[in-house]
N, C-alpha and C positions, 0 to 999 in steps of 0.2 A: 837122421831122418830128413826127407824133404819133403818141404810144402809148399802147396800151389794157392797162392792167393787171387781167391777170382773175386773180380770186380767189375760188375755190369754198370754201364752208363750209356745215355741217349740227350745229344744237347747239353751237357753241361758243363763242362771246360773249365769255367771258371770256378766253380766247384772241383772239378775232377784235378786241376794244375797243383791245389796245397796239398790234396790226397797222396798224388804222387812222387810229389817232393818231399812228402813227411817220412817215406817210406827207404827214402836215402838214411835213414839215422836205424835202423834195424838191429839188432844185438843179436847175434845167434851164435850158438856155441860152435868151436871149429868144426865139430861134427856134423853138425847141420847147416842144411842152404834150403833158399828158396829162391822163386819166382812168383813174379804176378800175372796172370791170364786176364788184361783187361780186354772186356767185350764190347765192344760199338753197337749198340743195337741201333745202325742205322742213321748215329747223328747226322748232320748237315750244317753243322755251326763250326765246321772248322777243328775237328775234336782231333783229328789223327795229325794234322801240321801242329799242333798247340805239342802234341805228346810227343812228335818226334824233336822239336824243336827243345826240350829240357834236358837237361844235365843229369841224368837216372843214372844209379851206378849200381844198378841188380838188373837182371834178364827180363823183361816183357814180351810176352807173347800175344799182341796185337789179333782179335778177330773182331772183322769188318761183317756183322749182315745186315743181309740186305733189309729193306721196312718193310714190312707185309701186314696184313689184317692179323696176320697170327703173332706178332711180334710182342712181347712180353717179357717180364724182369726171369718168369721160370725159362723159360725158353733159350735167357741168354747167360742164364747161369747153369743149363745144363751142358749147353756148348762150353763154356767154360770148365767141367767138368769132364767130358768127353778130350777135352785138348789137354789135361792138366798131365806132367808130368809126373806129380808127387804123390807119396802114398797117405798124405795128410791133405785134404780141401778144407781149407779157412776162405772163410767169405767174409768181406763188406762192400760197404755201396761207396760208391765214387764222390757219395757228399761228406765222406768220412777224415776228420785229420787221424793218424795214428801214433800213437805214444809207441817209442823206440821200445820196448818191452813186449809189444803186441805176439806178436812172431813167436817167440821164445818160450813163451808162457802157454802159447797152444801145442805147441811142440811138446814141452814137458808136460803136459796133462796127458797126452795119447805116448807115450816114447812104451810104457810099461803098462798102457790100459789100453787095449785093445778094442771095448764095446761100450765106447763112453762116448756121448756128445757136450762136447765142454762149451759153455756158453757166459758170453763177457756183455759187459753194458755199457753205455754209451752216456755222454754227460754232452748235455746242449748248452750253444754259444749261441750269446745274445746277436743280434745283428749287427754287420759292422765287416771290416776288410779283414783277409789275412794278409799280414808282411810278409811279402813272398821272401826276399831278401832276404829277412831276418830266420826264417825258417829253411833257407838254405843250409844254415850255421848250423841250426839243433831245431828240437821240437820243445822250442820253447813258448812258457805262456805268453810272456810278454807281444808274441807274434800274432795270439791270436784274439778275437773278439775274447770278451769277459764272458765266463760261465753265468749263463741264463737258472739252469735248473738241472739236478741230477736226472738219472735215469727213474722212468715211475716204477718198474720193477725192485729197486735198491728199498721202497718204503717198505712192497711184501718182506724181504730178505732180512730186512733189519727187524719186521715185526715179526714173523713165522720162522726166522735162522735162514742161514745162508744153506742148510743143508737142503738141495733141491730135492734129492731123493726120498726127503720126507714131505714134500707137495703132494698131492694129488694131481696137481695139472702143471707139473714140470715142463709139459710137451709143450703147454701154449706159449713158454718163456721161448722158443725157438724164434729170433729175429736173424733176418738173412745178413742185420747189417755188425754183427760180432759173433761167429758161433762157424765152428769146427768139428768134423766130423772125416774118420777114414772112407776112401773114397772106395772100397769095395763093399761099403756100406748102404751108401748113394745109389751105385747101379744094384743092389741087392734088391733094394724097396721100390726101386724102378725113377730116384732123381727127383728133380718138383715135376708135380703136374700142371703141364703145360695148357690145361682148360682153364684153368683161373688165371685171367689175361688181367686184370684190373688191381688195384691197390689193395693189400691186405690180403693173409688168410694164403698165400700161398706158402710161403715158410713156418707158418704154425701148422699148417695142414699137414706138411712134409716131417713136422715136428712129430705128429701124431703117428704117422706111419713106422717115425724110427723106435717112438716109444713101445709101440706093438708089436716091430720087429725083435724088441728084448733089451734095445742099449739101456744105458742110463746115463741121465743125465747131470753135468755137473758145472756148477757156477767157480768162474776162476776169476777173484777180482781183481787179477792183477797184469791182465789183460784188457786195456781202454782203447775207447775211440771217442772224439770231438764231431758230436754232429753239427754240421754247419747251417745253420738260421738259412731258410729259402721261404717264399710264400707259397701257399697249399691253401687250393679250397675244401673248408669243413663240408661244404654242402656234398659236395665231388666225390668227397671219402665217405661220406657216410654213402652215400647210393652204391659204392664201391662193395662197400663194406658187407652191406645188407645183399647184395646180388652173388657174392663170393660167400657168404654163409649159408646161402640158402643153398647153392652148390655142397658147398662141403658139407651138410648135414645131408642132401639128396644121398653122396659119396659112402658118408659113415656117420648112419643113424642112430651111433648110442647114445646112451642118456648125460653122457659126459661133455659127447661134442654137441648137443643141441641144448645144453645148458647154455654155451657160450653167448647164449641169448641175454642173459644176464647183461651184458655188455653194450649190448645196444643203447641202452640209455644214459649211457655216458657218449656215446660216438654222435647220438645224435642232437643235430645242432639248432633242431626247431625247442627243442627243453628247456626250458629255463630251470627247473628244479630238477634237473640231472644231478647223476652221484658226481664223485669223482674218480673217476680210473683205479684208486687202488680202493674206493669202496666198493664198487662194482666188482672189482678183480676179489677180494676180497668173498664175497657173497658167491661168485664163482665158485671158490676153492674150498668153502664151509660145504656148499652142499657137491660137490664131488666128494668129498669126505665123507658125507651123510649115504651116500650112495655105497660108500667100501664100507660103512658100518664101523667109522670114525671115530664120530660124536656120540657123546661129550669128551672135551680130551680129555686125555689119559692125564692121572693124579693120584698120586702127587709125586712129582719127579725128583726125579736122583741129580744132584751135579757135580760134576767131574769138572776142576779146574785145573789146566793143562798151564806150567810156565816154563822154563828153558832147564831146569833141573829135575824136569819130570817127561823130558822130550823122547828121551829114547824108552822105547815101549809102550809107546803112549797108543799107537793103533789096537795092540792087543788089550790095554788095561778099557777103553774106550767101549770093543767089543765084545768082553768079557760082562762088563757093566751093564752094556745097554740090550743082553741079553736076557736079564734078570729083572730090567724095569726100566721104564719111562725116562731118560735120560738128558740132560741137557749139559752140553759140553761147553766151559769157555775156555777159549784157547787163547792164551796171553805173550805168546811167542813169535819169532817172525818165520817162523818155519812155511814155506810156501806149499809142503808136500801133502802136511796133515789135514789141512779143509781138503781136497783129494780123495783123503782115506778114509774121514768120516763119511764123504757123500757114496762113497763105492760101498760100503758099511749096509747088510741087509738084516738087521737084528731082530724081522719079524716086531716089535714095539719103536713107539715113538721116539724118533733120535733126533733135537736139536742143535745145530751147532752156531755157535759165535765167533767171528775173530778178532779179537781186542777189540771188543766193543765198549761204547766211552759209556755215562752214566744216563744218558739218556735210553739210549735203547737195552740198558738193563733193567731201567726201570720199565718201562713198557712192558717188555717181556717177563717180569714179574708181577705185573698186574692181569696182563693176559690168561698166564699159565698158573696162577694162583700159588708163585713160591716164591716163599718170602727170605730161602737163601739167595736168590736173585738179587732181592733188595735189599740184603746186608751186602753184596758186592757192588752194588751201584753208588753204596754210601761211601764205599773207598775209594771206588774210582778218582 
């Protein structure tokens, strides 16, 4: 399979230079290749001599446009899309480092799943330099700033399971800066929409569209990107924020996407007694549930633990189970196929999944879900 990795950027070189030098360390099986389609929207700071001048040792297909009033991150990722070779489009942003697994791991998620949008997260680095040098060699830590903070999506995942397809609002986990999707999928639902010119809400939006198109969605966590520490105005984002919502609820009035209101009071930055992102996100995803007639959850769940001697037939014993009740799977193996197969898993009732998860978020998840074989396995852990 190939894949076309687009990467939109405007002005930032110095961000964009460890992007694509991280990208020389790539793993892809002999059967697969890729490229990257980085798009200029327009820089002026020198962006196309900085890229031609690097040592890249994979295909780049440079597009150069021009700046306009309509110039936008949708805009230059759907050129990016329209130019791409491969029957696979993975996207990230140009402020992105990428872990040599990146590629490989989106590939293997779409090779045998045809109507999946497989989606990876991102871990942020404190402020500080990358060794360019050093990261010519590998994609190594040492190269780069100290990890600041996980991804806030990783807290839902760890507390509600890593199974997205048992979300409610899988759609809004769509970020443009880790998430892969077949590209006759993209021009199906018609690409991002190019009216939401401003920060946010344009890749969730496009999220929304795929979810209603029928795909589903699935988290691959072995699949990373390093976001790189830059300044951003909270005030900026939030009026962003709030003028790209009001759009996309004008666009698609249900009750799902004008809940995302929820959210606002974590974005905005006059609050002092704001939630926090994943309690906000949180209270999102209760009452989207309360809407499909969710709540209260389903109890008292079944658990199925998956280790390397119980590997083979493990999708059908999974689906057999979680046909019959409320199911929570932990997976104690390093098998990277079966988070996959859970999440592609439609068992009409509630399916959790875990991947060697340590004793912290067993216990959680057994306080949550009120099973207390949960917490006889967090005490082994």
């Amino acid at each position: 399979m190939k894949a076309s990795l687009v990467v939109p950027t405007y002005n930032s070189k110095e961000l964009l230079a460890p992007c694509l030098i991280s990208l020389n360390h790539q793993r892809l099986d002999p059967s697969d290749a890729f490229e990257v389609v980085l798009v200029d929207d327009g820089s002026t700071d020198g962006t196309g001599d900085m890229v031609d001048a690097l040592p890249l040792t994979y295909p780049v297909r440079r597009l150069h446009l021009p700046r306009t009033a309509e110039s936008c991150r949708s805009a230059a990722r759907n050129a990016g899309i329209q130019a791409a070779d491969g029957d696979l489009i993975v996207f990230a942003d140009g402020d992105q480092i990428i872990d040599p697994l990146f590629l490989q791991e989106h590939i293997r998620c779409h090779r045998d799943r045809p109507g999946i949008v497989a989606i990876g997260f991102r871990d942020y680095l404190a402020p500080g330099a990358v060794d360019l040098e050093r990261l010519r060699s590998a994609v190594d830590p040492e190269a780069l700033p100290e990890p600041a903070a996980p991804d806030e999506r990783a807290e839902v995942t760890d507390l509600l399971s890593e199974n997205l397809g048992n979300l409610a609002t899988a759609w809004h986990f769509l970020y443009g800066c880790n998430v892969s999707v077949r590209k006759e999928h993209l021009l199906a639902v018609g690409a991002f929409d190019v009216n939401i010119r401003k920060w946010s809400f344009e890749d969730v939006e496009l999220g929304y569209r795929l979810h209603r198109h029928g795909l589903t969605f699935v988290h691959t966590p072995f699949a990373r990107v390093h976001h790189q520490h830059h300044p951003e105005s909270q005030r900026e984002r939030h009026a962003d924020w709030r003028e790209n919502f009001a759009y996309f609820t004008a666009k698609h009035p249900e009750p799902e996407v004008r809940l995302q209101w929820i959210l606002d009071a974590y974005f905005d930055p006059a609050r002092d007694d704001g939630p926090s992102w994943f309690d906000a996100y949180l209270r999102l995803e209760f009452a989207c549930r309360a809407l499909a007639g969710r709540l209260p959850l389903g109890e008292p769940y079944e658990v199925l633990v998956v280790d390397d001697s119980g590997l083979p037939g493990a999708g059908k014993r999974i689906a057999d189970a979680g046909a019959d009740a409320d199911l929570i799977v932990v997976d104690l193996t390093e098998d990277r196929d079966l988070p996959l197969t859970v999440q592609t898993l439609r068992t009409g009732r509630e399916l959790l999944y875990f991947k060697r998860p340590g004793a912290r978020v067993l216990e959680r998840a057994a306080k949550t879900f009120g099973c207390p074989a949960l917490a006889h396995l967090a005490g082994e852990a």
